[in-house]
BAKOLMI-129885 format. One record per residue (C-alpha): y negated, x negated, z negated; residue number from 0. Coordinates in nm, 3 decimals, padded with zeros to 5 digits. Last residue first. Example, Ala and Ser with C-alpha at 12.3 -4.5 7.8 and 13.67 -1.06 7.14 Angstrom:
% BAKOLMI-129885
ATOM        c2        c1        c3   num
ATOM    00.106   -01.367   -00.714     1
ATOM    00.450   -01.230   -00.780     0
***
This chain:
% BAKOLMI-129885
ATOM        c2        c1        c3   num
ATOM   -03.302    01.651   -00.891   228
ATOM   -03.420    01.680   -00.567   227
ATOM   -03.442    01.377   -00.311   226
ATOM   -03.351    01.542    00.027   225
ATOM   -03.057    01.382    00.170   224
ATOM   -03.068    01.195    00.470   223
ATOM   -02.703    01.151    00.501   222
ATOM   -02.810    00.768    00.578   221
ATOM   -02.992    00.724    00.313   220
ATOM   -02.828    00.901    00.043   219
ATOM   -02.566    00.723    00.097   218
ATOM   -02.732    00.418    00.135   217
ATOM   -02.800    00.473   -00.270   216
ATOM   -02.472    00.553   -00.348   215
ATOM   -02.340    00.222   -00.207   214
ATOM   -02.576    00.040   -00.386   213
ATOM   -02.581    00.195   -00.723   212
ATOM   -02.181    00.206   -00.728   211
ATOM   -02.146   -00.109   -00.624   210
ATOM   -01.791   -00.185   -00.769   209
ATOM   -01.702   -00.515   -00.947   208
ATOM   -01.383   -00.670   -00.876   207
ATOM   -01.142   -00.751   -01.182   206
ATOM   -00.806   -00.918   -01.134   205
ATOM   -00.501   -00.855   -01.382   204
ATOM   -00.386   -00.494   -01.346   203
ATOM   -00.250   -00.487   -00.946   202
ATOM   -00.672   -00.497   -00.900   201
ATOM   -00.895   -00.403   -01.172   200
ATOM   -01.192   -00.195   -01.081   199
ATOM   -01.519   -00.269   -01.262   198
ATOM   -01.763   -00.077   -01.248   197
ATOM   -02.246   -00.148   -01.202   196
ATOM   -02.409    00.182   -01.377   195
ATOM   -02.549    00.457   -01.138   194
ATOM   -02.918    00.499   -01.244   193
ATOM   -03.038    00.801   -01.388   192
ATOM   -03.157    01.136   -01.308   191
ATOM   -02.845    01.295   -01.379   190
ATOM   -02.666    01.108   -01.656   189
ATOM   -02.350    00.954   -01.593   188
ATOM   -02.125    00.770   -01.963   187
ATOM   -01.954    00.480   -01.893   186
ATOM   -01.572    00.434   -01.978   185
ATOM   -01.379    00.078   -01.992   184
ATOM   -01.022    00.138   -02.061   183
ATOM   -00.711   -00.055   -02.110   182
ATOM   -00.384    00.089   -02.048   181
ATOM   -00.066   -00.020   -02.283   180
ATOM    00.239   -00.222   -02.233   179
ATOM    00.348   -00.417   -02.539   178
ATOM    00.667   -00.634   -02.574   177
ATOM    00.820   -00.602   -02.264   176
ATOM    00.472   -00.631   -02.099   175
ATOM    00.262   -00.397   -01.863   174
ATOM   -00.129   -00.405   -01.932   173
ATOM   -00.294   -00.130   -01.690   172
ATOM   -00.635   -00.141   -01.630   171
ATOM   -00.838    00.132   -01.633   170
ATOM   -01.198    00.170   -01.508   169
ATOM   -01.349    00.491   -01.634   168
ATOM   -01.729    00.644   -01.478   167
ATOM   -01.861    00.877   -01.637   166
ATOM   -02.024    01.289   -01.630   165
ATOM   -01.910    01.562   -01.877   164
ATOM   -01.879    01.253   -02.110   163
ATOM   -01.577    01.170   -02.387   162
ATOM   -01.674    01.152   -02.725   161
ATOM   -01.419    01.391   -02.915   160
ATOM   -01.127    01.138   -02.839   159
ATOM   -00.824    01.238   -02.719   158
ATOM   -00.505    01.207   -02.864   157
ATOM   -00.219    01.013   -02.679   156
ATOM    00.060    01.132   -02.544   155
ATOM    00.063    00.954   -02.190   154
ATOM   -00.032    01.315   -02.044   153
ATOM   -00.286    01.375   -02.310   152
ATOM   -00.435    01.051   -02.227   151
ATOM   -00.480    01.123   -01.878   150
ATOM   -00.603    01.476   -01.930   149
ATOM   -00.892    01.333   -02.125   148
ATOM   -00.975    01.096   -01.877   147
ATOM   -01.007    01.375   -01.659   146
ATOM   -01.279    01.549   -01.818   145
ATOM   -01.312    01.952   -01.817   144
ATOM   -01.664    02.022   -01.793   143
ATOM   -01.693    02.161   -01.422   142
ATOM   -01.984    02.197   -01.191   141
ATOM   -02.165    01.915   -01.323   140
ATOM   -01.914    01.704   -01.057   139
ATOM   -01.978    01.312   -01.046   138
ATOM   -01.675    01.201   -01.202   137
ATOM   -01.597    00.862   -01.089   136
ATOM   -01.251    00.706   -01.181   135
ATOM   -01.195    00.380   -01.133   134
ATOM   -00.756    00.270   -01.130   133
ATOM   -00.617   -00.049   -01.181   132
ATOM   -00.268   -00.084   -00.987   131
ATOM    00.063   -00.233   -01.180   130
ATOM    00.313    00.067   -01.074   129
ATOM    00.287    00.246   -01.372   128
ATOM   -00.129    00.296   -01.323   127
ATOM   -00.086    00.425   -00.960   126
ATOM    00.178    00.703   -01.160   125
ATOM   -00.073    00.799   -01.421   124
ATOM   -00.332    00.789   -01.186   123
ATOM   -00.091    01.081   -00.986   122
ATOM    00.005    01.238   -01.265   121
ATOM   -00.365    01.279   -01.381   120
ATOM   -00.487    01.396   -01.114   119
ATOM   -00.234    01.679   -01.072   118
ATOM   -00.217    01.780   -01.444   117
ATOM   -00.630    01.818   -01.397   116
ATOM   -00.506    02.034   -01.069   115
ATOM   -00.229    02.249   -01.232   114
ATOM   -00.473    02.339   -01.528   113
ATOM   -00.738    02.498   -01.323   112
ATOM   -01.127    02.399   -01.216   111
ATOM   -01.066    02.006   -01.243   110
ATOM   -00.925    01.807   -00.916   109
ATOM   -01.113    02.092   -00.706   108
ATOM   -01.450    02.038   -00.835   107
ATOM   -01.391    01.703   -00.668   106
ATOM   -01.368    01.333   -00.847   105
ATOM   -01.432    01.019   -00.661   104
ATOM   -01.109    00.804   -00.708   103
ATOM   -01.098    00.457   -00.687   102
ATOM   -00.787    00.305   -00.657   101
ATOM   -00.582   -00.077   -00.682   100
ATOM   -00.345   -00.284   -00.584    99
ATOM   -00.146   -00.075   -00.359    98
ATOM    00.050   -00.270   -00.159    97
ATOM    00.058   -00.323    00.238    96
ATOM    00.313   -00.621    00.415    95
ATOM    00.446   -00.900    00.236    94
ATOM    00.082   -01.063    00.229    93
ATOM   -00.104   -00.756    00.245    92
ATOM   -00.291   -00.663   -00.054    91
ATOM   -00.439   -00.318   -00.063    90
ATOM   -00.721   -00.159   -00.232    89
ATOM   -00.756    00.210   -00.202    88
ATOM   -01.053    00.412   -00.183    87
ATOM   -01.054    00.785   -00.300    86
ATOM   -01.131    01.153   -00.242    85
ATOM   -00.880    01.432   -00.284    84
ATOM   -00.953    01.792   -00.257    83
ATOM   -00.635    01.983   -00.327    82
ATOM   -00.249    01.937   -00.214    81
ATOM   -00.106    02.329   -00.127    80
ATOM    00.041    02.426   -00.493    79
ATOM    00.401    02.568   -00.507    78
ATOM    00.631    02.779   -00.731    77
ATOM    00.963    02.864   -00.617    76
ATOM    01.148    03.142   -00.434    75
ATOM    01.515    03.210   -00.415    74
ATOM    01.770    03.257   -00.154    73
ATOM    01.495    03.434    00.088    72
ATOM    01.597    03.770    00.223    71
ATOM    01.749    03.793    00.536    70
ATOM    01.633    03.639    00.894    69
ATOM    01.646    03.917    01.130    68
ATOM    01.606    04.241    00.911    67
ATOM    01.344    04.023    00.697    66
ATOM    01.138    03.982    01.025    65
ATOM    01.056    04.358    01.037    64
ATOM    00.870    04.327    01.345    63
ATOM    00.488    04.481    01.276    62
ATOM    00.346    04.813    01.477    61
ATOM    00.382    05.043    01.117    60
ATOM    00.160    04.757    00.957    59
ATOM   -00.083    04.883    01.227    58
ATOM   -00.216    04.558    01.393    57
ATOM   -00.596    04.399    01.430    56
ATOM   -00.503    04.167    01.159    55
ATOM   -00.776    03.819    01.092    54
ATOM   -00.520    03.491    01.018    53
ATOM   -00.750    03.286    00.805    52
ATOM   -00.634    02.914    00.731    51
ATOM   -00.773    02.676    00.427    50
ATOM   -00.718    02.350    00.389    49
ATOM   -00.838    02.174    00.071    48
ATOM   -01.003    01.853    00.166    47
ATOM   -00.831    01.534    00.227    46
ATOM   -01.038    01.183    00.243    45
ATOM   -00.850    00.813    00.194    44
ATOM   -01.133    00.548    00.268    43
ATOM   -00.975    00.174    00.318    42
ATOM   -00.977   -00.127    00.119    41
ATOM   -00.830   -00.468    00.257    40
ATOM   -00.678   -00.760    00.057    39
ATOM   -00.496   -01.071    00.190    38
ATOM   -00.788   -01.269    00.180    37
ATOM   -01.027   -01.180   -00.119    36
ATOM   -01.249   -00.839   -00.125    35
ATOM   -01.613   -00.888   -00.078    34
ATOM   -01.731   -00.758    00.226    33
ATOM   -01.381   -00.545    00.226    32
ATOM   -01.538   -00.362   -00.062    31
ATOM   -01.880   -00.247    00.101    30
ATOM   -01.668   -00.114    00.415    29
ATOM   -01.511    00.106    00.099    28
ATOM   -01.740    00.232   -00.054    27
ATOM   -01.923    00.301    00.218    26
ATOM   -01.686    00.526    00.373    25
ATOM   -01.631    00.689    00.043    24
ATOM   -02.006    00.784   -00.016    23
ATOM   -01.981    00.894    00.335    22
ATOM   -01.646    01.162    00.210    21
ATOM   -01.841    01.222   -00.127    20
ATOM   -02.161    01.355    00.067    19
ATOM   -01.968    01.564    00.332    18
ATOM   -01.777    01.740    00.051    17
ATOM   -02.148    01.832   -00.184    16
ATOM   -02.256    02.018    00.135    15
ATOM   -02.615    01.955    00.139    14
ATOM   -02.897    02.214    00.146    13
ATOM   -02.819    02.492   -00.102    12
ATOM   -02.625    02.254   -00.365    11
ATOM   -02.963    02.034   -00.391    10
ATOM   -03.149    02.307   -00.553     9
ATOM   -02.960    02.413   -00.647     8
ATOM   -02.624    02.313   -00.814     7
ATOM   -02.299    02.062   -00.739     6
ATOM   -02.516    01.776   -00.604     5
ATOM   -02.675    01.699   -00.889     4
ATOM   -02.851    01.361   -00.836     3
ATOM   -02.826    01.035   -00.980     2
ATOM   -03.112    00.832   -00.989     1
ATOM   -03.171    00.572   -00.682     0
***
């Protein structure tokens, strides 16, 4: 099944993009525990941004002057309610649940400002510290800024012109005394064409391919999406 856009019309207009990624997740992941080893489960972790509307039918003359009651605030400090966030996790549960490994499907969310690509990366950065492989899919057309990209900056490293609007990136960390480093596999996307076969690395040192295709593919099935481009 070619990849579709599902972050402009036509498509946009008749399928919420959100509802897509959180089946494609689902799948993912009941695909993954077909094939995962003993001792290793995967399971769909889906949180949208929350948003709450409190409508004001009140005079602002008519409002308790809670300030008078509580007193002004010590200080005040920057914060960012958690954004979209769409992944499977791998487990192994010998000695009880550990990560061994992510998959994270990218949302408009994780790359429209600054604070959210520092986000995402922080938080693969911090997966990839503690031994789990990480797959990033970046399906979003939406927004160009690339993930990867913010990955490397935030381990120091230089970028490379040739990174894709649209991939997939398996990383794997490497930890040694002598040499610890991430290794990367990166596929380029391209609307209207087949979803390429991943790799995700679990705790660093065991590969599991991902059915990408497949699982996308009974997505679309089952969500009974109409097949526009």
């Amino acid at each position: 099944m070619p990849l579709l856009d599902h972050f402009h019309p036509p498509l946009s207009t008749r399928r919420h993009w959100h509802s897509f990624h959180n089946a494609w997740a689902t799948y993912l992941s009941a695909d993954l525990n077909k094939r995962l080893p003993q001792g290793y489960f995967a399971e769909a972790n889906v949180q949208f941004g929350l948003e709450v509307d409190v409508a004001m039918f009140q005079d602002e003359a008519e409002q308790p002057n809670t300030l008078e009651a509580v007193g002004e605030p010590t200080f005040k400090m920057p914060f960012s309610p958690p954004e979209d966030l769409v992944e499977i996790r791998v487990f192994g549960n010998e000695e009880g649940p550990i990560l061994a490994g992510a998959i994270e499907l990218v949302s408009p969310a994780n790359k429209d400002r600054s604070e959210h690509r520092k986000a995402f990366a922080d938080k693969c950065v911090y997966l990839l510290s503690s031994g789990a492989g990480v797959l990033i899919v970046d399906l979003v057309t939406s927004r160009k800024a690339n993930l990867l990209a913010e990955i490397q900056k935030r381990l120091g490293n230089e970028s490379p012109e040739s990174h894709s609007q649209l991939y997939t990136s398996s990383l794997r960390p490497v930890i040694a005394s002598s040499d610890s480093h991430i290794e990367v596999w990166e596929s380029p996307l391209t609307v209207g064409s087949l979803l390429p076969e991943a790799t995700l690395w679990l705790s660093g040192h065991w590969p599991i391919q991902i059915d990408l295709e497949g699982t996308y593919q009974r997505t679309i099935e089952e969500q009974r999406l109409p097949l526009v481009s």
